[in-house]
Every structure is written in C-alpha cells, then in structure tokens.
SEFI-166521 format. One line per field, with one value per residue: residue number from 0; residue in one letter; x, y, z of N, C-alpha, C, CB in turn. Coordinates in steps of 0.001 Angstrom, whole numbers, plus 500000, padded with zeros to 6 digits. Last residue first. Glycine has a CB too. Layout:
% SEFI-166521
num	[NUM|...]
residu	[a|...]
n_xx	[X|...]
n_yy	[Y|...]
n_zz	[Z|...]
ca_xx	[X|...]
ca_yy	[Y|...]
ca_zz	[Z|...]
c_xx	[X|...]
c_yy	[Y|...]
c_zz	[Z|...]
cb_xx	[X|...]
cb_yy	[Y|...]
cb_zz	[Z|...]
% end
This chain:
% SEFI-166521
num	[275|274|273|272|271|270|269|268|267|266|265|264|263|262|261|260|259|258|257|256|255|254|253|252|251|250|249|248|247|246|245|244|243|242|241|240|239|238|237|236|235|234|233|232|231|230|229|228|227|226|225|224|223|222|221|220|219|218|217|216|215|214|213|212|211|210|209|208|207|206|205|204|203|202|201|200|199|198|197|196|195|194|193|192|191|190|189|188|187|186|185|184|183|182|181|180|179|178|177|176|175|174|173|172|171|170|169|168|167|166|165|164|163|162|161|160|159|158|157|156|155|154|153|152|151|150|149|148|147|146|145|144|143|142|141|140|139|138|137|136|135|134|133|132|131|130|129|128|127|126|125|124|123|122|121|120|119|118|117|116|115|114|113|112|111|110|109|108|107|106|105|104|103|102|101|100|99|98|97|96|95|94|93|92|91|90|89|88|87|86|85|84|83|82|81|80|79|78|77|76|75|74|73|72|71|70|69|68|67|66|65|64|63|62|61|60|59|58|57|56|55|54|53|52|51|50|49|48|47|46|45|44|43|42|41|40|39|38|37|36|35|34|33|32|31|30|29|28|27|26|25|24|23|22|21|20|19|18|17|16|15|14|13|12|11|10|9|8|7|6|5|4|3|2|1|0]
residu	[x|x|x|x|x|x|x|x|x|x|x|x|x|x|x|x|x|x|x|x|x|x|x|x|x|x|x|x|x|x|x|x|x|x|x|x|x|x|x|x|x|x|x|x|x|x|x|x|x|x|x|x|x|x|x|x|x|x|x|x|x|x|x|x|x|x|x|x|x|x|x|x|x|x|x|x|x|x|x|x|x|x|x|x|x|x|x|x|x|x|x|x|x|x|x|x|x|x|x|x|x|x|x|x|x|x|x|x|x|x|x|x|x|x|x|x|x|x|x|x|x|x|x|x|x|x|x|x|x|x|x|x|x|x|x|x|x|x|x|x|x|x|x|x|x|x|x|x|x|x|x|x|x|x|x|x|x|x|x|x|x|x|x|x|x|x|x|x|x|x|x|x|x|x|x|x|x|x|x|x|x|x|x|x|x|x|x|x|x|x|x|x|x|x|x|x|x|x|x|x|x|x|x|x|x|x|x|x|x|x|x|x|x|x|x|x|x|x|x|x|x|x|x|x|x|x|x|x|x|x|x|x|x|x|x|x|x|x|x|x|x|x|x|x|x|x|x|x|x|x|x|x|x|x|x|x|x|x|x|x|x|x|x|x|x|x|x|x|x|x|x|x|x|x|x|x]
n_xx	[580104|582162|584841|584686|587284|590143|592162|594746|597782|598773|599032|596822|594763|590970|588767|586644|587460|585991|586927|589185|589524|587493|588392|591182|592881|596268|598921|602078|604874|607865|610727|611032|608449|607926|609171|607830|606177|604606|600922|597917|595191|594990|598278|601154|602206|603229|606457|607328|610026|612649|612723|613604|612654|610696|610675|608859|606658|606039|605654|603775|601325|601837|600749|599631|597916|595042|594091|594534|595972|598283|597879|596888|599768|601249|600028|601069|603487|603608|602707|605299|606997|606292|604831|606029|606048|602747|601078|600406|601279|599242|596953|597594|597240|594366|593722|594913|593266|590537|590687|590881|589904|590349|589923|587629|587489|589457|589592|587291|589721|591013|589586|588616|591332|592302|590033|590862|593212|592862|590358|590285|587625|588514|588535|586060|584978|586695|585891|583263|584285|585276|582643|581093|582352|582212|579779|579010|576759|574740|573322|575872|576729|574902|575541|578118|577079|575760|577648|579630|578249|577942|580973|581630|580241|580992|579730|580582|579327|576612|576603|577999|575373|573847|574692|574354|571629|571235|572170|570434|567732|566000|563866|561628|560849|562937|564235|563344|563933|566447|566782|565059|566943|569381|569056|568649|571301|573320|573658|575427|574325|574904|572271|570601|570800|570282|567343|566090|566501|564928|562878|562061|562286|560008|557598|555365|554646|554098|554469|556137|558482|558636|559474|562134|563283|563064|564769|567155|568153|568511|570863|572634|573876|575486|574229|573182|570844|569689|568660|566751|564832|563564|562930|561037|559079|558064|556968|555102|553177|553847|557695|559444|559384|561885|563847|564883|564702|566514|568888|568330|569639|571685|570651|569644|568281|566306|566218|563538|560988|558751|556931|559269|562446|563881|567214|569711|572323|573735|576742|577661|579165|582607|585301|588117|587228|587956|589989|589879]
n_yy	[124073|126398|126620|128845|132034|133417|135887|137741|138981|142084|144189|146694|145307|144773|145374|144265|142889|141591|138456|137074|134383|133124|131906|131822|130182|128583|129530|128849|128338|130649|129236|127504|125595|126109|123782|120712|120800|119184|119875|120263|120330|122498|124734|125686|126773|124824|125498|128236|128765|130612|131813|133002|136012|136260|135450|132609|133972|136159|134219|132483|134717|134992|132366|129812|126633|125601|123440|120572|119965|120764|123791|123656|123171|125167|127046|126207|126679|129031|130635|129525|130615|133445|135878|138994|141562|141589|139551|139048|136125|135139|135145|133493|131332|131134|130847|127966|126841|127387|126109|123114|121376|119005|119886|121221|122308|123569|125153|127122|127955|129254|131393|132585|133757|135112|137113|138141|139115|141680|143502|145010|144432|141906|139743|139698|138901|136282|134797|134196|131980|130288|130078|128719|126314|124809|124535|124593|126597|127670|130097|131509|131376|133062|135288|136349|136537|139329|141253|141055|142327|144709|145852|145652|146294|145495|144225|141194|141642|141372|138950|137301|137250|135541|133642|133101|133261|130794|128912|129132|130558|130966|132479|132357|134979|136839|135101|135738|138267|138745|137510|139271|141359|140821|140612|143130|143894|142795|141084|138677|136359|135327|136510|135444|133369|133946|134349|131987|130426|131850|131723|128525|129011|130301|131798|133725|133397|131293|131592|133289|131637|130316|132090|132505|129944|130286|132733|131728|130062|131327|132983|131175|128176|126054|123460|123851|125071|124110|121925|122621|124365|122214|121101|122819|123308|120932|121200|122660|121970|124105|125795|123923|122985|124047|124572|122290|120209|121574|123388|126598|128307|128380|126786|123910|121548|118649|115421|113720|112624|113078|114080|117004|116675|117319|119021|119347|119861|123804|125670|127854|131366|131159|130883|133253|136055|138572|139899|141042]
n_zz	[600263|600607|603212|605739|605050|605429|605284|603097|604107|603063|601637|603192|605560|605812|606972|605318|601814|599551|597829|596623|598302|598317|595927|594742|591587|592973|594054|592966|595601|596480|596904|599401|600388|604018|606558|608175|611063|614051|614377|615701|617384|619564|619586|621234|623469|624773|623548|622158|619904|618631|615268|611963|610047|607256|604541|604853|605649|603747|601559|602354|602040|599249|598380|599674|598265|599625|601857|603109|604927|604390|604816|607441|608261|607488|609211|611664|611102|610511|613572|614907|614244|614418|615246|615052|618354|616919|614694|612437|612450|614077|612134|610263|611458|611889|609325|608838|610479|609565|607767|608094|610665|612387|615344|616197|618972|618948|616881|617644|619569|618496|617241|619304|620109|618174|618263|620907|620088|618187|617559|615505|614028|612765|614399|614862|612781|612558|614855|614058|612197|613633|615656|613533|612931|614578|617447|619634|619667|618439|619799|620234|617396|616796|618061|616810|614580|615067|615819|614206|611766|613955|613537|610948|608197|605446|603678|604844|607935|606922|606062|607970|610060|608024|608600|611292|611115|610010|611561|614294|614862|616331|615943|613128|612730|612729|611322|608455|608197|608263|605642|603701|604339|603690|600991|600244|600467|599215|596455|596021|595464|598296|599045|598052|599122|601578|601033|600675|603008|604625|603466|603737|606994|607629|605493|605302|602730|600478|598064|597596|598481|596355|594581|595525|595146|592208|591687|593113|591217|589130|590142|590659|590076|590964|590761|593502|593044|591226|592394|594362|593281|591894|594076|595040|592841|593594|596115|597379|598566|601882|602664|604368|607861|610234|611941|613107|611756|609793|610606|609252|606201|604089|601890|601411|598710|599509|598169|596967|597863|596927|598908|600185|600090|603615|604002|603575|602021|602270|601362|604099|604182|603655|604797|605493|605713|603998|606845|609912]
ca_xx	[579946|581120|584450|585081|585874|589371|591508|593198|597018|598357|600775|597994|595781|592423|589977|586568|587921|586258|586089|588810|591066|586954|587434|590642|591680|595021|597662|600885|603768|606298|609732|611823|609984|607467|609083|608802|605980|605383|602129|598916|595852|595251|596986|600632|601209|602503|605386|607069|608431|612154|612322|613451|613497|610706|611565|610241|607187|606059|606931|604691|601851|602179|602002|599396|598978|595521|594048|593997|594656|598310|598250|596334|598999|601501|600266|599422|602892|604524|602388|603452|606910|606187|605231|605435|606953|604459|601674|600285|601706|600013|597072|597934|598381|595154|593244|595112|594590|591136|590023|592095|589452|590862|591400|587810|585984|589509|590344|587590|588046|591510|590010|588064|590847|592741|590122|589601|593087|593265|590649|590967|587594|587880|589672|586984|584416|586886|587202|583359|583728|586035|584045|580817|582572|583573|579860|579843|578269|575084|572747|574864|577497|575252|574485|577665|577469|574871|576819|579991|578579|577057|580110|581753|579619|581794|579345|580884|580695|577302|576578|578509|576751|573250|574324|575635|572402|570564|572724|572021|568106|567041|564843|562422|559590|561277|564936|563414|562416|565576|567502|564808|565703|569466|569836|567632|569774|573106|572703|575836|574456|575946|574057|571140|570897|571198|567952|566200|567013|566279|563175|562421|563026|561594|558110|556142|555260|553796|553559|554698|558293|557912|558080|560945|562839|562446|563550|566888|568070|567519|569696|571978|573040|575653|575215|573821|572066|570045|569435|567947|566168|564083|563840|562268|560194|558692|558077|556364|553031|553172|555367|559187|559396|560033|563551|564798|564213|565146|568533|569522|568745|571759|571562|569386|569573|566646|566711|565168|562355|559380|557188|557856|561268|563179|565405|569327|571461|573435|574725|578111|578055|581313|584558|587893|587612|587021|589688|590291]
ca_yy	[121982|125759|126520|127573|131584|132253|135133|137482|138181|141117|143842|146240|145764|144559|145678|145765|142896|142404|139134|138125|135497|133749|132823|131519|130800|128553|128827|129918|128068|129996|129432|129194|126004|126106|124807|121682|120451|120184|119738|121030|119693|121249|124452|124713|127644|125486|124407|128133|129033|129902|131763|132167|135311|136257|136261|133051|133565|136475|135109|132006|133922|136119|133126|131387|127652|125885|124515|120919|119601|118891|123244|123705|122275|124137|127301|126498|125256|128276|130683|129408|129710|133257|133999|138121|140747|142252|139946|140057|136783|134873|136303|134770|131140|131145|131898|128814|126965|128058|127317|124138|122540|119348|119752|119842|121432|122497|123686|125978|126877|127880|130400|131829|132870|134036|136498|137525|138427|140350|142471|145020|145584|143836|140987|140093|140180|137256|135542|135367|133684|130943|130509|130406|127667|125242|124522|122931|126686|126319|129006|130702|130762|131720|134815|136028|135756|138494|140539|140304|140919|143692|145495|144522|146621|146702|144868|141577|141604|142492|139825|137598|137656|137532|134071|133207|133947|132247|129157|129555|129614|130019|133345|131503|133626|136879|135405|134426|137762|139168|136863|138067|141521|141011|139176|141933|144812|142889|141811|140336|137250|135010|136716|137052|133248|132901|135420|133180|130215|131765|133036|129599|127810|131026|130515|133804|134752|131490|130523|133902|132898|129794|131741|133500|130548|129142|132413|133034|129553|130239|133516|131528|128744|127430|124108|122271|125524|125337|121529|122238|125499|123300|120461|122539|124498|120836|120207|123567|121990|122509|125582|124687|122474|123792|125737|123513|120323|121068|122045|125700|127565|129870|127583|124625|122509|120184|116515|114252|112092|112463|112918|116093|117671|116337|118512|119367|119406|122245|125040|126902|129983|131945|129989|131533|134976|137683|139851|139916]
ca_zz	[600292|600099|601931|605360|605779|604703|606014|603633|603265|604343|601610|602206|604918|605429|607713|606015|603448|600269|598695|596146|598498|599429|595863|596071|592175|591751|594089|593347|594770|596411|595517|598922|599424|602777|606108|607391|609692|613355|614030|615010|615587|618820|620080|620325|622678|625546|623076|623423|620427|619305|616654|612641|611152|608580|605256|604058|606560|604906|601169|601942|603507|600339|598310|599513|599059|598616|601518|601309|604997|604418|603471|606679|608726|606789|607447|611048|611714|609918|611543|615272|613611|612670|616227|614743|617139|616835|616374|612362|611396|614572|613458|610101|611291|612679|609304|607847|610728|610929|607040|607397|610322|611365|614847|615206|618634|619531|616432|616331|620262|618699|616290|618993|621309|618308|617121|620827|621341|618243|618453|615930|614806|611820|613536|615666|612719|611107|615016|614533|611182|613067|615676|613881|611787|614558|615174|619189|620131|618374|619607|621464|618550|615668|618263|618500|614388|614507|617072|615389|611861|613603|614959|611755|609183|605996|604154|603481|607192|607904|605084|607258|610407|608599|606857|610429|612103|609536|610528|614005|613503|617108|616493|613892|612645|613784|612163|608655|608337|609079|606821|603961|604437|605204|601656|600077|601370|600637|596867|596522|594658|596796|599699|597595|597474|601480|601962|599479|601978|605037|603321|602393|605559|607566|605952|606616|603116|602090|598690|597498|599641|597697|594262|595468|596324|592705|591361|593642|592495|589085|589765|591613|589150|591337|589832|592973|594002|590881|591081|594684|593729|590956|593660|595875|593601|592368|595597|596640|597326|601059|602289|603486|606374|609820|611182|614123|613273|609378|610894|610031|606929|605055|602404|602214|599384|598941|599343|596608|598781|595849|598872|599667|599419|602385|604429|604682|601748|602799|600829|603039|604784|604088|605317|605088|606110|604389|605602|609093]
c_xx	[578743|580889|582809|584507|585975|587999|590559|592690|595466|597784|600159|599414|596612|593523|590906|587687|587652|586573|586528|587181|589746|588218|587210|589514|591718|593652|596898|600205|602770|605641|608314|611131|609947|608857|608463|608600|607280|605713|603446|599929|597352|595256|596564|599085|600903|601388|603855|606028|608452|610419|612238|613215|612783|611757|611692|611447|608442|606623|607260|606075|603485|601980|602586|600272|598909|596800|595056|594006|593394|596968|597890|596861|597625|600835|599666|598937|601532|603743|602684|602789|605740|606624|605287|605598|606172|604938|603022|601054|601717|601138|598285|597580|598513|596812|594073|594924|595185|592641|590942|591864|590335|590487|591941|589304|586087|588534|590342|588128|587279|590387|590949|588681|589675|592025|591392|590022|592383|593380|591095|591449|588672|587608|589359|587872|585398|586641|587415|584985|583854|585418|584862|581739|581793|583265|581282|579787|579395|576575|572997|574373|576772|575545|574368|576776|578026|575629|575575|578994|579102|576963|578829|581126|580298|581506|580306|580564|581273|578490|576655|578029|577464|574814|574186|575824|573822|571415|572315|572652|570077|567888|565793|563543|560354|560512|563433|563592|562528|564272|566693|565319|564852|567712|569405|567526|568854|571729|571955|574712|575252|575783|575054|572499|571338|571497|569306|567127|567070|566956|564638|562629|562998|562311|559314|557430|556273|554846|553012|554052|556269|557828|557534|559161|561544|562141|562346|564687|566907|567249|568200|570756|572056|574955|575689|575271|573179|571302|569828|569081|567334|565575|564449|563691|561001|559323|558350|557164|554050|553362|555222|557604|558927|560706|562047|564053|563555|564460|567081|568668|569291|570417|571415|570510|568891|567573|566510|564757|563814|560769|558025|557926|559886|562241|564988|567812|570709|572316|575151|576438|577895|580344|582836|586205|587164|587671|588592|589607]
c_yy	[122153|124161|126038|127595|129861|132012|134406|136444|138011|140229|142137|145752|145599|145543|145285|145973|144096|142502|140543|139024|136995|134931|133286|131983|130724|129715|129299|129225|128543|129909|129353|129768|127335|126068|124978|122496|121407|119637|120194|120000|119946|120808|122858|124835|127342|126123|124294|127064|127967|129956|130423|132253|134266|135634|136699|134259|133145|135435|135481|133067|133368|135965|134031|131701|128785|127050|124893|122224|119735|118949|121772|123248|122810|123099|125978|126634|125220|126560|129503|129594|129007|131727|133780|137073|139291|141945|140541|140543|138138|136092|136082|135829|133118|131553|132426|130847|128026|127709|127789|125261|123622|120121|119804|120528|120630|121771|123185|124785|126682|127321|129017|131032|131559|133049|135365|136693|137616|139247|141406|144328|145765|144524|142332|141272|140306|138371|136379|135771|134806|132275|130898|130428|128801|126597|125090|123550|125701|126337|127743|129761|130284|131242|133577|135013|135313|136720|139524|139745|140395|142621|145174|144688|145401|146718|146466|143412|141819|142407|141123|138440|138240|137644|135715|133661|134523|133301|130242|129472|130105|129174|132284|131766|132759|136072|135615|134207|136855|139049|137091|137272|140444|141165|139630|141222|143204|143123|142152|141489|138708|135727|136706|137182|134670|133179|135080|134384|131168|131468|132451|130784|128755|130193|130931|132654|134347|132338|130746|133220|133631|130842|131028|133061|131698|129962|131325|132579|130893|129693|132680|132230|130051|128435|125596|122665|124511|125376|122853|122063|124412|123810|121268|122171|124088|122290|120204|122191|122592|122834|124447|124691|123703|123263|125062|124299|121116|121093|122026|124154|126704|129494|128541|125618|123796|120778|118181|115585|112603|111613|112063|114734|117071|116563|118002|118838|119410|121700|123675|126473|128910|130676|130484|131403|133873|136428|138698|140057]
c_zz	[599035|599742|601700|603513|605316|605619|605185|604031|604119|603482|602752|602604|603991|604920|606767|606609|603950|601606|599113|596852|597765|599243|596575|595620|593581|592632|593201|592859|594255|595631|595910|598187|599282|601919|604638|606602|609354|612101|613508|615651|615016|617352|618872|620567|621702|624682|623520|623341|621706|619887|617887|614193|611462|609776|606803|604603|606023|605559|602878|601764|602790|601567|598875|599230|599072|599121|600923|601451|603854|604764|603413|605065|607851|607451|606879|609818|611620|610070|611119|613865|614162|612808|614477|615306|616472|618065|616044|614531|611880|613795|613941|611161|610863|612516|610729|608451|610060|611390|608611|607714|609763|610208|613628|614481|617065|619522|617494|616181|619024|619354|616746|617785|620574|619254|617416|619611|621412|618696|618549|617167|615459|613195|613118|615380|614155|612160|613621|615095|612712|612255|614968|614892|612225|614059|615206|617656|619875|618468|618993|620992|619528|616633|617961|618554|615777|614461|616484|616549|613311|613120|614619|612843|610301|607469|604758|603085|606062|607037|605625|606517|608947|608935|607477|609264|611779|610278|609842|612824|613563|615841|616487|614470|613509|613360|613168|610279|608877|609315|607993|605579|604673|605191|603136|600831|600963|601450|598414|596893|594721|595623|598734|598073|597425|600087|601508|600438|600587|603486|603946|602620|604499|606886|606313|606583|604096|602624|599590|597830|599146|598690|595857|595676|596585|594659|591745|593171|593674|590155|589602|591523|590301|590576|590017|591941|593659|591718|590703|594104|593816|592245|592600|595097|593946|592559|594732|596261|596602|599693|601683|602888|605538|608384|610669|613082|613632|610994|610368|610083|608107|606460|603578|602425|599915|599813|598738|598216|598351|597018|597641|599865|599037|601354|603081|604749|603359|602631|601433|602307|603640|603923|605072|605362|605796|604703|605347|607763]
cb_xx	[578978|580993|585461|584242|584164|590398|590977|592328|597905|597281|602356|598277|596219|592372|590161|585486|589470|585647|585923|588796|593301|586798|586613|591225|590445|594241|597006|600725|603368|605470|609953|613209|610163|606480|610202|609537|604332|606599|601970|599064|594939|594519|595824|601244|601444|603315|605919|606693|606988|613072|611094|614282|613817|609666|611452|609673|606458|604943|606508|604159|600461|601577|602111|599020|600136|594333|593776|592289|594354|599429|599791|595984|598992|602825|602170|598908|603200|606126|603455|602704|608042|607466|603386|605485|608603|604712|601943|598503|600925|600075|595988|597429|598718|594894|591646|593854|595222|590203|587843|592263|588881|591128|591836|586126|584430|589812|591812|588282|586652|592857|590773|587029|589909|593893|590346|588259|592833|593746|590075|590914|586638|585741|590113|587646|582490|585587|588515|582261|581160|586670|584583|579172|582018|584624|578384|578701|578265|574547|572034|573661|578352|576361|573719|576899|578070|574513|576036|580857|579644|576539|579976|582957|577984|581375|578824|579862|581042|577569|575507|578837|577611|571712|572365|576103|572535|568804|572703|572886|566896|566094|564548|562672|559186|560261|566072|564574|561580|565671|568947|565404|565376|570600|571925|567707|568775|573879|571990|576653|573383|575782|574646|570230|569346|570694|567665|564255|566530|566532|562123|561443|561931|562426|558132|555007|554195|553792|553980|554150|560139|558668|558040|561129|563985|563800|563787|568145|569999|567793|570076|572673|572011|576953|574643|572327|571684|568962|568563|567852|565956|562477|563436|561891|559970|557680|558059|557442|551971|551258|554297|560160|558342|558532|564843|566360|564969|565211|568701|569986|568085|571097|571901|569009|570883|565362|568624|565538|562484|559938|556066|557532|561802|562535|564076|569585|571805|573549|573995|579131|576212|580858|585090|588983|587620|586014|590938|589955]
cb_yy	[120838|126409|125551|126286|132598|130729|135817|137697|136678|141684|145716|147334|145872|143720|144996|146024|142641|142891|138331|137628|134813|132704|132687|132112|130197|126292|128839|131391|127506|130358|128212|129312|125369|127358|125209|121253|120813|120613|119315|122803|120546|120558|126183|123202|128729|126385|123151|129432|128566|129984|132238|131602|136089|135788|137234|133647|132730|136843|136760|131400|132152|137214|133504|132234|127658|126309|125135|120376|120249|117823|123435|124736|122240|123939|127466|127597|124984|128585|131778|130896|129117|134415|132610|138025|140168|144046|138414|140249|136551|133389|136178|135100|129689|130092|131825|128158|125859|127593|127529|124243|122940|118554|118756|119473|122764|122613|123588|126359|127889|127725|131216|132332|134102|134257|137620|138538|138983|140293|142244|145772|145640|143901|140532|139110|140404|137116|134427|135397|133622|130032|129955|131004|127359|124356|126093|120893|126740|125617|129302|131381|131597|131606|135415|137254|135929|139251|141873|141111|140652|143924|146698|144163|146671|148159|143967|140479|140816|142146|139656|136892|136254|137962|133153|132247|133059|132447|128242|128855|130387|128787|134102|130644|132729|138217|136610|133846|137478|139973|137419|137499|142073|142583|138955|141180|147048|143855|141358|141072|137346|133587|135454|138406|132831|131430|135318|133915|129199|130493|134330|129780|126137|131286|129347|133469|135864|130061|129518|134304|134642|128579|130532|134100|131091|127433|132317|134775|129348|129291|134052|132063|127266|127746|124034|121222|125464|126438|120718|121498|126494|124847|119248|121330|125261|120517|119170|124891|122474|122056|126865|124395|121108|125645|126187|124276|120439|119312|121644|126450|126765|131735|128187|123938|123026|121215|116200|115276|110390|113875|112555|116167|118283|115407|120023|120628|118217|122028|124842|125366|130574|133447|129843|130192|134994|137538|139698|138555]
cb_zz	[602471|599119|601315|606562|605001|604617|607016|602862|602972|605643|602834|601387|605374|604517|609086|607077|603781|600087|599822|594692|596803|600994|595582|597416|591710|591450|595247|592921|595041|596963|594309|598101|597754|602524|606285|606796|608942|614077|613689|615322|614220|619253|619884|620592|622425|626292|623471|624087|619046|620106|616464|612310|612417|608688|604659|602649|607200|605327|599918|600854|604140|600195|597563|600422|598759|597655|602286|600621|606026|605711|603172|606985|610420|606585|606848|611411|613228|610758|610410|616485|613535|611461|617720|613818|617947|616613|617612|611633|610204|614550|614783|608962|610096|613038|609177|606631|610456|612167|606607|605897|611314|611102|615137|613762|618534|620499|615825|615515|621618|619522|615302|618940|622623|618573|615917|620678|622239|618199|618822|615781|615622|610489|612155|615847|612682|609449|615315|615586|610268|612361|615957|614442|610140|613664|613827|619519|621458|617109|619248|622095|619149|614374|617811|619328|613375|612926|618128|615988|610802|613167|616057|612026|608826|605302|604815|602526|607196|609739|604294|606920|611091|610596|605850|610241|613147|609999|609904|614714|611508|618280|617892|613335|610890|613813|611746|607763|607289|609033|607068|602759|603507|605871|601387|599227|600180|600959|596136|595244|594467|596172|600724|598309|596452|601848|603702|598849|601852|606310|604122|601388|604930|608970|604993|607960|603750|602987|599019|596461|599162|598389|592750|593985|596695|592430|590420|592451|592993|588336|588606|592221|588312|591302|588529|591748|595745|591122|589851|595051|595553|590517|593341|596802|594671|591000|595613|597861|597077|601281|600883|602605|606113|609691|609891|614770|614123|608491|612473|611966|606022|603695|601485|603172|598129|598860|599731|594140|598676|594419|599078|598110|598030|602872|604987|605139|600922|604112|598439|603874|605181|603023|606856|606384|607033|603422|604861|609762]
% end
C-alpha cells in the first residue's frame, strides 16, 4: 500500500510544569504510560509545543534536542525528537531516537507506530509490519495501528490481511475516512475488482471529509457495474451514489506525495490518518 492514509499524528498529551500549557507529543504514547519529560525543561516544552503547533520542525527538533541533553534516557523526549525527524525525513536519526525511547519504555504503542512507519517510508515493510504489530499488542482498541499495519500488509502483498485489518478499523470506529478510503482500494485491486464494495467505501469516506481522488474516481467510472454480496458490507458503510462522471480534483494530499514501497503505476495511494 502506498503511504497510507494516516502517518503518526502530534498529540497534545502531558502537562508542562507548573505553568499548565500542554506540550505536543508526537510519536509518545499516553503520559501514564511513557513518564514526564526531564525537570526544568518547561520552557523547552512549551518552545517544542508552539513549534509543533506551526509545523515549524526544525525549531521543534531543537527544543527536543536540548531535553534529550537534559536527560539522555528520557523516552518522552526521545520519543518525541525521534517523531520530529520523522517529519523531517531524516530516517536514521528518527529510528535512533525511536529505539532509544523503546529500551527505556518497551510498552510505548505510539513509539511503536512512529518506528512502524519510518520502516515504511523507508522501503523496509517486513519491519514496518513487525514494529507496527507491536503498536497493536500494545493498544489493540487504536483504529490507526490497524489501518497502518494493513499499509505494511499491502507492501508485502498480503491482501487478505490488509483487508482483514482495515475492517477491524472500522469496526473499532465506523467513522474512520482514512480506512474507508484505504479499504475501498483493496477492494479496487481484487481481480476481478468488488468495484461496488470500492464505490461505497469511496464515497463513505468522501461524506466523512476525505478529499476526492481522481484516479479512484476514473477507476470506478470505468469499471463495470456488479452485483455484491450484502454480507461483505463491513461497518459504517452505506449505500451512496456514484461519483460524477467529471472527477473532481482534490486539492494537495500530502500523505498522496509520500513514497510508496509497493506502489503501482496507474494505482492510487493509501492514506495513513491525518495530523491533529
């Protein structure tokens, strides 16, 4: 699957000190679970938080840093400078940090997922699959390490799987575009295609805000019509009328210009969830 809908998102998540502004946590999991970021970093915090805020990543990168010299081991801030390189593209870093963060705190499922994907961006799916496996054990109720690990599915050619988990997405939240959307194009790639299984996943992401595609839109345009088999509805889904003849073209994707380790020409690319 191409990158798929949904790479790890920034979450406000823990408290910076005693001022009480939040700091953004990327790639970190639950405050609970991961610790507090070193003492005396509150004016760091709030630097990275107003960095990540504006997507300022390099300023975001610098503030982390400095708390990583605070305190080497913290996995909060290394999760979170690990998380910044990601968006920077700077893979080796991003997996250097992740992996730190990981032997301080093995049970960080959002680190897990930040690691999954930069496998993935990467090229490397049999390790995004077994890093974003892992996301899963350790927080199996999260839609979105289902749908990333039906991405590193795809890239290895396992279609089966990559549908299995993109409907135990929508059955843990029905209204999860990124996996209708991402659903609708496995359906696309079955020979003979379920193109109105597509069609209903399309356009159930479209009424959920995901931005139209055009080359979904042309594919199911020319695609014969079918009978389907109601059985193989999964949840959220409705039936919906067809796209217009004219497809719409969507504005920017940003997850559309990622690199895909599997994609084919002429396919459209899978969506990870969006950035909050």
């Amino acid at each position: 699957m191409a990158a798929i809908a949904g790479a790890p998102e920034a979450q406000a998540q823990q408290d910076a000190g005693k001022s009480g502004a939040k700091i953004v946590e990327i790639g970190a999991a639950d405050p609970e679970e991961a610790g507090t970021l070193p003492e005396l970093t509150n004016e760091l915090a709030q630097r990275a938080a107003a960095a990540v805020s504006r997507r300022d990543w390099p300023s975001a990168r610098a503030a982390y840093s400095e708390m990583v010299e605070a305190d080497p081991d913290n996995a909060p801030a290394l999760a979170n400078l690990g998380a910044v390189e990601y968006q920077l593209k700077d893979f080796d870093a991003a997996v250097g940090h992740l992996e730190r963060a990981l032997a301080a705190k093995p049970a960080l499922a959002q680190t897990w997922l930040t690691l999954g994907m930069v496998h993935y961006e990467r090229g490397d799916a049999m390790r995004a699959l077994s890093a974003i496996s892992r996301a899963v054990a350790e927080k199996p109720e999260d839609p979105r390490g289902h749908n990333h690990l039906a991405a590193a599915a795809k890239a290895l050619g396992w279609l089966g799987a990559a549908e299995a988990e993109l409907q135990r997405a929508l059955d843990l939240d029905p209204q999860y575009a990124e996996a209708h959307f991402n659903l609708a194009l496995i359906y696309l790639e079955r020979r003979p295609p379920g193109v109105e299984l597509a069609r209903r996943h399309y356009l159930r992401a479209v009424e959920l805000g995901t931005p139209r595609d055009e080359l979904v839109e042309k594919q199911l345009n020319e695609a014969p019509s079918e009978e389907i088999n109601p059985s193989e509805t999964s949840s959220g889904t409705k039936k919906a009328t067809p796209p217009p003849k004219t497809p719409a073209k969507a504005g920017p994707k940003a997850a559309a210009k990622k690199s895909s380790p599997a994609s084919k020409p002429g396919t459209a690319k899978p969506r990870p969830s969006p950035e909050r």
